[in-house]
N, CA and C atoms as an extended XYZ file, in Angstrom:
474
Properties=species:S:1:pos:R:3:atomname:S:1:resname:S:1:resid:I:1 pbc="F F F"
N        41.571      -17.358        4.692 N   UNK     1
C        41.930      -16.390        5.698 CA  UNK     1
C        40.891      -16.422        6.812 C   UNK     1
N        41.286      -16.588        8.073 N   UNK     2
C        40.608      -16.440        9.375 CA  UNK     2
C        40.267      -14.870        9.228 C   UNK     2
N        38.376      -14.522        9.574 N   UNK     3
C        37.660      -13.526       10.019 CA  UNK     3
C        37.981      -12.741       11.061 C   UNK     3
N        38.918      -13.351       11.621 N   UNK     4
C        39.107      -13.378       13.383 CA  UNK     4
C        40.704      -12.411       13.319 C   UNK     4
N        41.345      -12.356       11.981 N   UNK     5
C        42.728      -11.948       11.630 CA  UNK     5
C        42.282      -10.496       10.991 C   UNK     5
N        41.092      -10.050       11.044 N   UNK     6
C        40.418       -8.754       10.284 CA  UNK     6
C        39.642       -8.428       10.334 C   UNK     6
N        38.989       -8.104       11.476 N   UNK     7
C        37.942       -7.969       12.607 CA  UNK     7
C        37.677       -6.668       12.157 C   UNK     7
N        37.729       -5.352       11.939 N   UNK     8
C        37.387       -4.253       10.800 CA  UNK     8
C        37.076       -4.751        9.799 C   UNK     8
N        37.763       -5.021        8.683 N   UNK     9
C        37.203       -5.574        7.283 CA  UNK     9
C        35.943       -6.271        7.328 C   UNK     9
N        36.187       -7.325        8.706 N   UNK    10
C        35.157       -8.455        8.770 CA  UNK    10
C        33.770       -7.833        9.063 C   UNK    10
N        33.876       -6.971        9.615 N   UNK    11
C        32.578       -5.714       10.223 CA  UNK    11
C        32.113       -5.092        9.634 C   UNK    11
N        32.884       -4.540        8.715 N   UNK    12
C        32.629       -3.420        7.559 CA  UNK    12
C        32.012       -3.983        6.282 C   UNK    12
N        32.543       -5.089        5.343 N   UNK    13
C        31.968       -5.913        4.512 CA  UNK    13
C        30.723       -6.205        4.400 C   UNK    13
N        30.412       -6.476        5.326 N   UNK    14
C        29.017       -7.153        5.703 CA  UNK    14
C        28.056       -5.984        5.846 C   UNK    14
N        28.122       -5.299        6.576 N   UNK    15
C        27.313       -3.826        6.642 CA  UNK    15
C        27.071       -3.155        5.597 C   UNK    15
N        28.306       -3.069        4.765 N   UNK    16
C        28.057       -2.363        3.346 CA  UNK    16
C        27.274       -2.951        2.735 C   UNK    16
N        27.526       -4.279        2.417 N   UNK    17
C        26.443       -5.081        1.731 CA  UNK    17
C        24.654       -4.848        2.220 C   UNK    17
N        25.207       -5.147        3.019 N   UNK    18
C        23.484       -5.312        4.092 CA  UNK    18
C        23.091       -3.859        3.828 C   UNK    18
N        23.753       -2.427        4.035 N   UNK    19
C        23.050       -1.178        3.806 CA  UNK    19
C        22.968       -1.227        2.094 C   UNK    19
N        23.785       -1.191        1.371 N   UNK    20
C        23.531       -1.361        0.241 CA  UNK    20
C        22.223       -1.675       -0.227 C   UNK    20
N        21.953       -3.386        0.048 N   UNK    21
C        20.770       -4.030       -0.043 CA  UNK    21
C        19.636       -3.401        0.224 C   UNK    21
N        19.644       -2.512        1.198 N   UNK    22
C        18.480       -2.338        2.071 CA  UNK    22
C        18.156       -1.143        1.572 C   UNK    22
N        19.040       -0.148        1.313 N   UNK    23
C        19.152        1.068        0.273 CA  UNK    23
C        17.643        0.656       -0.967 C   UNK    23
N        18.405       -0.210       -1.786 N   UNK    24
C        17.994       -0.819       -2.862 CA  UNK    24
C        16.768       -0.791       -2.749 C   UNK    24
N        16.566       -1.492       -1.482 N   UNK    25
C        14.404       -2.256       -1.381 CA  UNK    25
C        13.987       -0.960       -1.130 C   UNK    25
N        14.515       -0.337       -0.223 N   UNK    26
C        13.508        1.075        0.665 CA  UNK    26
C        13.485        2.149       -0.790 C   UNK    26
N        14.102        1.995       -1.805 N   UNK    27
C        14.376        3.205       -3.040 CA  UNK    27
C        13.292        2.570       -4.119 C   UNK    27
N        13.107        1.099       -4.326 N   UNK    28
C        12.193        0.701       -5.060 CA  UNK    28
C        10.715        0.281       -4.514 C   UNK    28
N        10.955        0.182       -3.261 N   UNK    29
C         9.384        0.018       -2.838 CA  UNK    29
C         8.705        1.381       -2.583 C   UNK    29
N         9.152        2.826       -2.370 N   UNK    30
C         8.758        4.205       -2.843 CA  UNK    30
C         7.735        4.147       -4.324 C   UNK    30
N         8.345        3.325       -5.435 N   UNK    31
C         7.857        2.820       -6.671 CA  UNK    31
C         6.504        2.311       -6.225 C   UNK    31
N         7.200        1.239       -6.013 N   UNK    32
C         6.299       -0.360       -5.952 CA  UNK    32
C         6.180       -0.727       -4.529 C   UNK    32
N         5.712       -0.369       -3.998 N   UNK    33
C         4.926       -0.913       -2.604 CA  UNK    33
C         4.948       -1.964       -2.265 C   UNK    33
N         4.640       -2.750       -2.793 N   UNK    34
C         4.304       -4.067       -2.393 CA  UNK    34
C         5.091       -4.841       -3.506 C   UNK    34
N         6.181       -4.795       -3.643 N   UNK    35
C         7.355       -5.497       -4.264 CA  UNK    35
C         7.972       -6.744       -3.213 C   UNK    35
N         8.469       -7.464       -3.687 N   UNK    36
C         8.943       -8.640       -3.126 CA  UNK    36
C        10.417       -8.624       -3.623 C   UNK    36
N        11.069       -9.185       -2.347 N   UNK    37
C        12.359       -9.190       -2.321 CA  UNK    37
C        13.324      -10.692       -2.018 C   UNK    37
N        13.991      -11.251       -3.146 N   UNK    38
C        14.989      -12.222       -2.399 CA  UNK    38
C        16.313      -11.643       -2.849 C   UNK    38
N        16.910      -12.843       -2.365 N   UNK    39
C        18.579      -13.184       -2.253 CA  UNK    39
C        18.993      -13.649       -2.710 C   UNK    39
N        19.765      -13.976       -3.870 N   UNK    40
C        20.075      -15.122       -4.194 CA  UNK    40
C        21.709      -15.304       -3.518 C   UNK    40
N        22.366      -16.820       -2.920 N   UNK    41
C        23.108      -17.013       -1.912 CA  UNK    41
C        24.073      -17.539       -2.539 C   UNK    41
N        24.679      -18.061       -3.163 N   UNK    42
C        25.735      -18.628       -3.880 CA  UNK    42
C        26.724      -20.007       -2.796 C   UNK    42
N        26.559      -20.696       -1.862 N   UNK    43
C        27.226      -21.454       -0.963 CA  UNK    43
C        28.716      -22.223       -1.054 C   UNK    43
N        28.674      -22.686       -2.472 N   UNK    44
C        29.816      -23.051       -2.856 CA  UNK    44
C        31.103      -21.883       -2.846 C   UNK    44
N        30.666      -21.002       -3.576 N   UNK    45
C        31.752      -19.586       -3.502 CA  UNK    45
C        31.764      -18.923       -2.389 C   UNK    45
N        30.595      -19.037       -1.525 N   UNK    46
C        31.388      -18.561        0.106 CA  UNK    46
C        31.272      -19.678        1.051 C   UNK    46
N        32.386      -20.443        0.193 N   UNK    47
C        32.330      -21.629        1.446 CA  UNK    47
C        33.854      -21.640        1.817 C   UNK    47
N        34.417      -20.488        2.242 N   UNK    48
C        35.585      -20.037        3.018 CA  UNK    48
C        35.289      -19.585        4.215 C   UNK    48
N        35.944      -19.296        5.688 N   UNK    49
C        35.435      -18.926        6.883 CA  UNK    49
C        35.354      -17.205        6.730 C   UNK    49
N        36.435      -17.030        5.952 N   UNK    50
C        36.258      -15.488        5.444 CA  UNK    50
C        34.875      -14.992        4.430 C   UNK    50
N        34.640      -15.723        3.313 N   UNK    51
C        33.558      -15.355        2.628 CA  UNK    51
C        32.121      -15.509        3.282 C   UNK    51
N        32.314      -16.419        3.777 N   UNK    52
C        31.079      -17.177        4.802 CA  UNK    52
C        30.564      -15.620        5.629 C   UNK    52
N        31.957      -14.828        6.091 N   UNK    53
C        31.211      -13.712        7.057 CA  UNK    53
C        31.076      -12.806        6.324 C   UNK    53
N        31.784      -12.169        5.540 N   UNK    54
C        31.462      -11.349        4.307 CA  UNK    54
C        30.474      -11.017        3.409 C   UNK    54
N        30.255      -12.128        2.916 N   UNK    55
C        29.540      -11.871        1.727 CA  UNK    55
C        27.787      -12.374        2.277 C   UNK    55
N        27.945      -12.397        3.931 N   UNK    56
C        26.059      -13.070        4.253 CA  UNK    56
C        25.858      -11.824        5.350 C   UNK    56
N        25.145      -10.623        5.063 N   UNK    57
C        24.611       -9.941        6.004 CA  UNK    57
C        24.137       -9.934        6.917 C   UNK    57
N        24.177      -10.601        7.493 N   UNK    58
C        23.016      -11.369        8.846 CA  UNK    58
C        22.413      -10.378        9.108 C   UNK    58
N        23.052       -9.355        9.385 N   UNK    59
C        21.890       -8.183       10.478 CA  UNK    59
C        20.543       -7.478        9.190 C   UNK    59
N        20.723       -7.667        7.684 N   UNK    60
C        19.891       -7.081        6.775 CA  UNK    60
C        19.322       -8.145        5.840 C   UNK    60
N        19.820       -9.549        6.096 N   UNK    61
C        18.997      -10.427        5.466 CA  UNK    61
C        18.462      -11.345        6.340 C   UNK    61
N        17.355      -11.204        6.583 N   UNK    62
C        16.790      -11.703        7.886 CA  UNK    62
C        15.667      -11.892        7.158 C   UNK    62
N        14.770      -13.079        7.854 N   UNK    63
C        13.439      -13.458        7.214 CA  UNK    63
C        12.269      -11.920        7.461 C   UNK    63
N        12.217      -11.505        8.411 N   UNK    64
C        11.101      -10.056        8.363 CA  UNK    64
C        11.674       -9.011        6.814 C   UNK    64
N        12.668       -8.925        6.717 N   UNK    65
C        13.750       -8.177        5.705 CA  UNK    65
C        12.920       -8.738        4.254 C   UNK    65
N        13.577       -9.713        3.625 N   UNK    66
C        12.827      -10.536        2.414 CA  UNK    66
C        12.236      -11.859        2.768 C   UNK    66
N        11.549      -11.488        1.309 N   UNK    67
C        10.733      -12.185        1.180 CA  UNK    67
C        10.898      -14.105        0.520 C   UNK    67
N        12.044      -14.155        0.531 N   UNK    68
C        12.643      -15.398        0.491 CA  UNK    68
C        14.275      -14.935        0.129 C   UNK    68
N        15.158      -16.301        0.313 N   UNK    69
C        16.845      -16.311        0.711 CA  UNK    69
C        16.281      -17.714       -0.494 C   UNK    69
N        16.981      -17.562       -1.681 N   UNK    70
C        17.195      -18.046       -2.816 CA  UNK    70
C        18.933      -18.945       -2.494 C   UNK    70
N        18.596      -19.998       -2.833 N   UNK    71
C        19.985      -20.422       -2.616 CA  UNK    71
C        20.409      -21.622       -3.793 C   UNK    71
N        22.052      -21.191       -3.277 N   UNK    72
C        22.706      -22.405       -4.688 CA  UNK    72
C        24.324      -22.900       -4.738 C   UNK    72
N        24.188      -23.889       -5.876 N   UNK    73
C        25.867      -24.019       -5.250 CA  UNK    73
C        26.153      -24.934       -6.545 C   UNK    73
N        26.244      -24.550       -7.345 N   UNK    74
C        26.685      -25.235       -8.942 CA  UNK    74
C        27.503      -26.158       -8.653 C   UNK    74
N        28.566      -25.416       -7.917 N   UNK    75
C        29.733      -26.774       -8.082 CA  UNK    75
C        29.725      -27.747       -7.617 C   UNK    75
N        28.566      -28.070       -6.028 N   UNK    76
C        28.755      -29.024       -5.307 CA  UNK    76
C        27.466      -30.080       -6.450 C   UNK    76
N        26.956      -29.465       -7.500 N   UNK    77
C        26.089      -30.245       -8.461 CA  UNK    77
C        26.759      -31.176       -9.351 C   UNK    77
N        27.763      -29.959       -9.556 N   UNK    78
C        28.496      -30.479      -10.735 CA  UNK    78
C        29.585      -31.740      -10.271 C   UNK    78
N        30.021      -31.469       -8.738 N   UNK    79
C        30.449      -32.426       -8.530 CA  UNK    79
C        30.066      -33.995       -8.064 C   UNK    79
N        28.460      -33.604       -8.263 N   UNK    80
C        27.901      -35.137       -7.747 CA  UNK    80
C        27.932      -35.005       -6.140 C   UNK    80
N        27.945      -33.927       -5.524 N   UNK    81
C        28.139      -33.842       -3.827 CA  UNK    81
C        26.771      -33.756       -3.334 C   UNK    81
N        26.031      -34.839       -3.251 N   UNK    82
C        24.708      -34.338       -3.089 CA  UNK    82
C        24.545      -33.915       -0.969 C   UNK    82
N        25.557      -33.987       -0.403 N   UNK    83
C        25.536      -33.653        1.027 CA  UNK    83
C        25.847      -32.672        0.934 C   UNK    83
N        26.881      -32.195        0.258 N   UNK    84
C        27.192      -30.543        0.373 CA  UNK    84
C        25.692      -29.647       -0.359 C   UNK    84
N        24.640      -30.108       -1.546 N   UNK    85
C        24.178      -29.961       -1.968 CA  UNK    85
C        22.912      -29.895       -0.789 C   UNK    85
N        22.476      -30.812       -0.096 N   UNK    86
C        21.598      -30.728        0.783 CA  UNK    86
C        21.960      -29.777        1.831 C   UNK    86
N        23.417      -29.785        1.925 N   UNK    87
C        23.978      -28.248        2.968 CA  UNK    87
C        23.398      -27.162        2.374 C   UNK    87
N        23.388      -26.908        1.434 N   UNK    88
C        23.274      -25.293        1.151 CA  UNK    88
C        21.644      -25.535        0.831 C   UNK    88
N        21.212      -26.166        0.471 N   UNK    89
C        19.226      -25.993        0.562 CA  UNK    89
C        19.225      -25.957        2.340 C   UNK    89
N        19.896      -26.540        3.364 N   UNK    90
C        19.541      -26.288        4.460 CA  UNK    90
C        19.630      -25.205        4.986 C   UNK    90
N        20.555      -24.068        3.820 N   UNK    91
C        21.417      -22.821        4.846 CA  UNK    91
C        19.929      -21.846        4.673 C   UNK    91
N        18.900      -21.743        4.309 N   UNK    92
C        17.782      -20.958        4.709 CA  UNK    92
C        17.071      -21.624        6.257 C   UNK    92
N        16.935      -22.588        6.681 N   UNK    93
C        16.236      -23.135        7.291 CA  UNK    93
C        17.377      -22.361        8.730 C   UNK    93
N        18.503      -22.657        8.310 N   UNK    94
C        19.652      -22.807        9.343 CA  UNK    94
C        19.667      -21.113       10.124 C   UNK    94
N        19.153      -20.491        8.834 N   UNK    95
C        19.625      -18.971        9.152 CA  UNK    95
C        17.980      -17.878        9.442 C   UNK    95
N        17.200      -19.314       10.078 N   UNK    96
C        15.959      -18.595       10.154 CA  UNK    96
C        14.781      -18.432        9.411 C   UNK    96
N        14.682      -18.801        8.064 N   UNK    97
C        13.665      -18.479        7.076 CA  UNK    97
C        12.868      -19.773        6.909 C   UNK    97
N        11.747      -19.713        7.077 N   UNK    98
C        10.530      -20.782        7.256 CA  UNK    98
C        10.436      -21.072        5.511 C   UNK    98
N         9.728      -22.449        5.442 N   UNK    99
C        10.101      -23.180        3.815 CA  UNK    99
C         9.368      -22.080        3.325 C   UNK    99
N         7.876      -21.694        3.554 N   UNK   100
C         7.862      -20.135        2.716 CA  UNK   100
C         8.415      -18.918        1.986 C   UNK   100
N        10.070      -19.093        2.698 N   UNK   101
C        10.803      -18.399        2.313 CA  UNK   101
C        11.848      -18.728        2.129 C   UNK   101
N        11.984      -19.720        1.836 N   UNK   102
C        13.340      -20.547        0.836 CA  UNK   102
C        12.783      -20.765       -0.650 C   UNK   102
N        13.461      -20.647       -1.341 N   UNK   103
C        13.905      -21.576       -2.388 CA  UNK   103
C        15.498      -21.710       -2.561 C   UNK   103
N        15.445      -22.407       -3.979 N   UNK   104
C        16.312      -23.226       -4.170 CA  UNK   104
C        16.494      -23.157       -5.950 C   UNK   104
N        17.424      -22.532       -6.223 N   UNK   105
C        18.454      -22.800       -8.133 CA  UNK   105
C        19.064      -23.671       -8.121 C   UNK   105
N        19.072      -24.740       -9.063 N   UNK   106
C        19.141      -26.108       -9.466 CA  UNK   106
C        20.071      -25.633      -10.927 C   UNK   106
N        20.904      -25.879      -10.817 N   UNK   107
C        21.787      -25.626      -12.432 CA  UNK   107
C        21.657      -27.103      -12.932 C   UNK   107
N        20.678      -27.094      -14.268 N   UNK   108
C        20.567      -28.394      -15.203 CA  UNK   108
C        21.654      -28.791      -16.021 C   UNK   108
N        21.842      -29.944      -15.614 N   UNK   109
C        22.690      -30.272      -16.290 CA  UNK   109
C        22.872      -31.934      -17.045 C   UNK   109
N        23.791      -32.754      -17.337 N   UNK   110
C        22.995      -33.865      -18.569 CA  UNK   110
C        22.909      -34.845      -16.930 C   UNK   110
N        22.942      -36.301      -17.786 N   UNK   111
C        22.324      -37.209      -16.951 CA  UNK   111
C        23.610      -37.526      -15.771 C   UNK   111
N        24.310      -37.251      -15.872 N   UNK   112
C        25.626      -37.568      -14.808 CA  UNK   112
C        26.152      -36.859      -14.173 C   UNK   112
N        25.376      -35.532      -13.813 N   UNK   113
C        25.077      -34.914      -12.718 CA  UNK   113
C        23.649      -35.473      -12.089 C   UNK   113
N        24.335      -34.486      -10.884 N   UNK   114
C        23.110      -34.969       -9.616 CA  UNK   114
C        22.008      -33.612       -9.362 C   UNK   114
N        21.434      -32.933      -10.353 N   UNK   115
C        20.617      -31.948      -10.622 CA  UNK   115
C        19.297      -32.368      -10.522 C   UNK   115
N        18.895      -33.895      -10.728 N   UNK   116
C        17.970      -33.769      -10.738 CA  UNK   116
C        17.324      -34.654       -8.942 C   UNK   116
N        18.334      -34.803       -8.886 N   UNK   117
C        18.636      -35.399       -7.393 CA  UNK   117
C        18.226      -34.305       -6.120 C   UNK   117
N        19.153      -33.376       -6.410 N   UNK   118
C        19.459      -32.165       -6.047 CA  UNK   118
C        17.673      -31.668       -5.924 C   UNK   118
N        17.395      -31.316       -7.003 N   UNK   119
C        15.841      -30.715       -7.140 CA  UNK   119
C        14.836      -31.325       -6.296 C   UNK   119
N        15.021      -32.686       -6.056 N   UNK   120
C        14.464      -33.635       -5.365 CA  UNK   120
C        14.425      -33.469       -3.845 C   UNK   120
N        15.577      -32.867       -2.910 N   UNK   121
C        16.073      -32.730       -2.030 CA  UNK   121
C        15.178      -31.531       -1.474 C   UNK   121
N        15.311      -30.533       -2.437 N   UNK   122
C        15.045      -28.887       -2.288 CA  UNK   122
C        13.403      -29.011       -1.633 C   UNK   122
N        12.853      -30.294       -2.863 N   UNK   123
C        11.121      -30.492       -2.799 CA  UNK   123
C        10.874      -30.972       -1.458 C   UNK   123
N        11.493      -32.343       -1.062 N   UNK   124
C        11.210      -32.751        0.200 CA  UNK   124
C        11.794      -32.097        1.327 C   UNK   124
N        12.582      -30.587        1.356 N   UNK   125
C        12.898      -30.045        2.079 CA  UNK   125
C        11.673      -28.677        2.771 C   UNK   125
N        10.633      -28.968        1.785 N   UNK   126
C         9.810      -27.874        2.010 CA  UNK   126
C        10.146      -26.193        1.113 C   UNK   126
N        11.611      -26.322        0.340 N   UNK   127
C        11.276      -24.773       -0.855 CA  UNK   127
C         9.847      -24.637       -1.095 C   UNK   127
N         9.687      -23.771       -0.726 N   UNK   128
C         8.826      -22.972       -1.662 CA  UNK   128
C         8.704      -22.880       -3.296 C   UNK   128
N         9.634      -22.700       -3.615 N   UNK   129
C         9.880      -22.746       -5.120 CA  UNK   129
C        11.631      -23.955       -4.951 C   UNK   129
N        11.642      -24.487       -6.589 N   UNK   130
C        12.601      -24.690       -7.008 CA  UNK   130
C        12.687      -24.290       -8.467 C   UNK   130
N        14.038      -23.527       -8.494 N   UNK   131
C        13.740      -22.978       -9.868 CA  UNK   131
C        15.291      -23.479      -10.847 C   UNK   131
N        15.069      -23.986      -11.891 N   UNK   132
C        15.802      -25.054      -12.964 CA  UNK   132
C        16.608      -24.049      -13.669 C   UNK   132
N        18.086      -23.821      -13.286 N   UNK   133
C        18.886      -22.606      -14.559 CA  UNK   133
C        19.082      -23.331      -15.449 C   UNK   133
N        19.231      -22.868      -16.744 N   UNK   134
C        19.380      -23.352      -18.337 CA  UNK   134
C        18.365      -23.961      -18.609 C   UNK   134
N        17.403      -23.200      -19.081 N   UNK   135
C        16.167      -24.111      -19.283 CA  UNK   135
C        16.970      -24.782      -20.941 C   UNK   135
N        17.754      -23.620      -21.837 N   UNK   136
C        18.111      -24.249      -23.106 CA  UNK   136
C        18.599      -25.225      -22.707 C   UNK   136
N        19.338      -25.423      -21.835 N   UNK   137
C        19.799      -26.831      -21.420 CA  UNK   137
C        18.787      -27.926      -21.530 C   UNK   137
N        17.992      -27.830      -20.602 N   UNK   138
C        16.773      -28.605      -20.777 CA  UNK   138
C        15.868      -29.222      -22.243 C   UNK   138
N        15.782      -27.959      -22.720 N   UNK   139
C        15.550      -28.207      -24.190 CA  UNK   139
C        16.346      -29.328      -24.554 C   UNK   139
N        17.485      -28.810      -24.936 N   UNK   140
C        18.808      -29.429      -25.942 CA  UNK   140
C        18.420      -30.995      -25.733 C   UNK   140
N        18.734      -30.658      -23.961 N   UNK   141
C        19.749      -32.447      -23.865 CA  UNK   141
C        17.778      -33.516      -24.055 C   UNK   141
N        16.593      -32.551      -23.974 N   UNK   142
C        15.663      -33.322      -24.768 CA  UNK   142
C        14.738      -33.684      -22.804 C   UNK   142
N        14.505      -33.446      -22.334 N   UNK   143
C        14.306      -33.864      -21.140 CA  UNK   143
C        12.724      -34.188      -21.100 C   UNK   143
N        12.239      -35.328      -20.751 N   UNK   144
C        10.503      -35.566      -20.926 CA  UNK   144
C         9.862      -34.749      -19.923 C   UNK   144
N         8.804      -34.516      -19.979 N   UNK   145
C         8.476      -33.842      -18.795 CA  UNK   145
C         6.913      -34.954      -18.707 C   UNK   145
N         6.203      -35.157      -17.364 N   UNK   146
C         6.672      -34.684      -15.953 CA  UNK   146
C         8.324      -34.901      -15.916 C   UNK   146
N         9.401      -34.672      -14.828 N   UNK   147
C        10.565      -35.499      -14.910 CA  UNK   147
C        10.705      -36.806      -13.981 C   UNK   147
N        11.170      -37.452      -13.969 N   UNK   148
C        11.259      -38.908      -13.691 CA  UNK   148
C        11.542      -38.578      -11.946 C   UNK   148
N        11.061      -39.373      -11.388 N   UNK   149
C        10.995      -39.573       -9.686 CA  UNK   149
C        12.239      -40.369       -9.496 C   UNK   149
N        12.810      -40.704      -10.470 N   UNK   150
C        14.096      -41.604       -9.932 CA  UNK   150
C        13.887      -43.022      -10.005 C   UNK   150
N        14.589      -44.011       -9.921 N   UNK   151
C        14.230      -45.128      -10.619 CA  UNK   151
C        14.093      -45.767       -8.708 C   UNK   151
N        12.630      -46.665       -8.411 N   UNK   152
C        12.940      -47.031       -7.430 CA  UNK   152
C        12.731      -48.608       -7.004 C   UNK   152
N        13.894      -48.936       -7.152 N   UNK   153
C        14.277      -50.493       -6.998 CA  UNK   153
C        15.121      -50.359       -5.787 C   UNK   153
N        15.704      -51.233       -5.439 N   UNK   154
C        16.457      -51.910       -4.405 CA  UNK   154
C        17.265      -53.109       -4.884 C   UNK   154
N        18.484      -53.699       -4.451 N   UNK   155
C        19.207      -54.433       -4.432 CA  UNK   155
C        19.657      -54.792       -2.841 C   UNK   155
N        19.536      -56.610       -2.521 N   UNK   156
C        19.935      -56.758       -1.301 CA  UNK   156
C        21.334      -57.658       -2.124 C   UNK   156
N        22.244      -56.961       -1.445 N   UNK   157
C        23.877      -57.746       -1.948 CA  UNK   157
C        23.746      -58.378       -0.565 C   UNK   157
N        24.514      -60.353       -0.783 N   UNK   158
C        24.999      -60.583        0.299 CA  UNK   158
C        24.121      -61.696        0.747 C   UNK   158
């Protein structure tokens, strides 16, 4: 659905969220003062032109706002999309937040996903953090640690 077909909804959504949010920090930093705040962004599930305006506050998630914009996108992992995958580690940079305040959730997964590819991307992108979901995963499927840099050979075909 076009944003542009629900120009109320499209206005309203976003605000709620964003006051919501902001509710939240100003009620727990009364507590905790000096609490730190992210986001976590989900890219794959609002990668509609409708969710895209919805579900991203612009006017209350702003780099002065928190303290990092956490981002992720399982499916474009799971699908081996490592461009759509480098899209959404870019959507902090894109929306203002210096690598200080990015990171990046990496959903682990076995060797035929691109997770560890993915993690790779996040690092030379400047995250701040990258942080690995399912660590049992990790366990299970047995993973060595340090983890492997990737195998680096070359082939000239031709």
């Amino acid at each position: 659905m076009d944003p542009q077909t629900i120009p109320q909804e499209a206005a309203f959504l976003p605000g709620l969220i964003g006051s919501f949010t902001s509710q939240i920090m100003s009620y727990v930093r009364t507590a905790f003062p000096n609490c730190r705040f992210e986001v976590l962004y989900p890219t794959d599930v609002n990668d509609t032109p409708l969710n895209r305006v919805i579900n991203y506050p612009a006017g209350a998630w702003t780099p002065p706002a928190l303290n990092c914009l956490k981002t992720e996108s399982f499916t474009y992992t799971l699908n081996r999309n490592l461009d759509q995958s480098k899209s959404t580690i870019d959507t902090g940079t894109a929306k203002g937040f210096a690598p200080s305040q990015r990171s990046h959730l990496v959903g682990v997964g076995d060797s035929s996903t691109a997770w560890l590819k993915e993690a790779m991307l996040a690092d030379a992108s400047g995250c701040e953090s990258i942080v690995l979901f399912a660590l049992d995963q990790f366990c299970l499927i047995g993973y060595e640690l340090p983890l492997s840099r990737g195998q680096r050979r070359s082939v000239q075909l031709g």
